[in-house]
N, C-alpha and C positions, 0 to 999 in steps of 0.2 A: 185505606183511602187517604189518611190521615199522610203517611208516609208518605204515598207516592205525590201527592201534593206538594209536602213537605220537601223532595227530592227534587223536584220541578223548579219549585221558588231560589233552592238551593243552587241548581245547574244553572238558572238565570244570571241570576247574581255572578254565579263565576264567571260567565262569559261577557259579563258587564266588563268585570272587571280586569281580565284578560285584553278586552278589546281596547280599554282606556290606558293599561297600560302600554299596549302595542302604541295606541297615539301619541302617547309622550314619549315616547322614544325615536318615534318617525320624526316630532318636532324636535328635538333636541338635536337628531344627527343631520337634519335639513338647515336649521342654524348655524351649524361648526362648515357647514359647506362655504365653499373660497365664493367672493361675489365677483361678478365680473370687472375685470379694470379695461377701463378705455383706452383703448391702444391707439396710440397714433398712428393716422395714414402714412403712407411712403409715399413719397415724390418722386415719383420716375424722373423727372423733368432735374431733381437736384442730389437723390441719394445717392451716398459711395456705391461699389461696388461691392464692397462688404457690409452693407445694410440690406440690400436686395439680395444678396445671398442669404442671409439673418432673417428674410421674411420666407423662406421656403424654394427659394429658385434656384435652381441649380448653377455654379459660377461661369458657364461657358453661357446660358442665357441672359445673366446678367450682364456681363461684357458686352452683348449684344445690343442692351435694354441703355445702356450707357454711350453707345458709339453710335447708337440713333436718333439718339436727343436733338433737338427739341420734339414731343410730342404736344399735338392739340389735345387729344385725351387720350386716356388710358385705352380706349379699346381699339388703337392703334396699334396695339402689342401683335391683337390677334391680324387684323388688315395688311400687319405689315410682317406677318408669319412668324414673329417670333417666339409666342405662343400658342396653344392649341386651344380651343375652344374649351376643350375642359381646364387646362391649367387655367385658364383665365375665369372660367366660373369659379374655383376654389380659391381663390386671392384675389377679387376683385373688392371685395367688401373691402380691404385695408389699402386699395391702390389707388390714388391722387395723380394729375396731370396740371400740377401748378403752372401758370403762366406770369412769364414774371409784368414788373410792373411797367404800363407804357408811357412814354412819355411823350410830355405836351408839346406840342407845334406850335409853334408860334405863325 
């Protein structure tokens, strides 16, 4: 009785300590993970043509994306077919329609 007690208290403990070390090792490799950097939006309205290639697009639509400028907003890309609905779901997060600055009347 003594034993089996004594083998219980024992197998506890092990899997204490199994589990605690599994934690410190989930935290240690969760730390060394890269944090996210904030990436600049892209400017349809002002980026080369090799920068809107450099965000994912392939360069016959970027050519495209550049020889229709000016845009009111980005989701003229899709309006005006140069994208598809799903490319423009997977890069809209980084895609800008700056408007430049207007000037005053007198």
């Amino acid at each position: 009785m003594v034993r089996l007690r004594f083998a219980g208290i024992l197998l506890v403990a092990l899997a204490l300590c199994a589990s605690s070390t599994m934690y410190a090792q989930s935290k240690d490799s969760t730390s060394k993970m890269p944090r996210k950097v904030a990436v600049k939006p892209l400017d349809i309205n002002s980026a080369s043509e090799e920068d809107i290639t450099s965000a994912g697009i392939d360069r016959a639509v970027a050519r495209k994306i550049v020889q229709g400028r000016p845009y009111r907003n980005k989701t003229e890309l899709v309006s005006r077919q140069i994208l598809t609905r799903e490319q423009y779901d997977k890069l809209k997060d980084g895609l800008v329609a700056k408007q430049p600055p207007r000037s005053k009347a007198k």
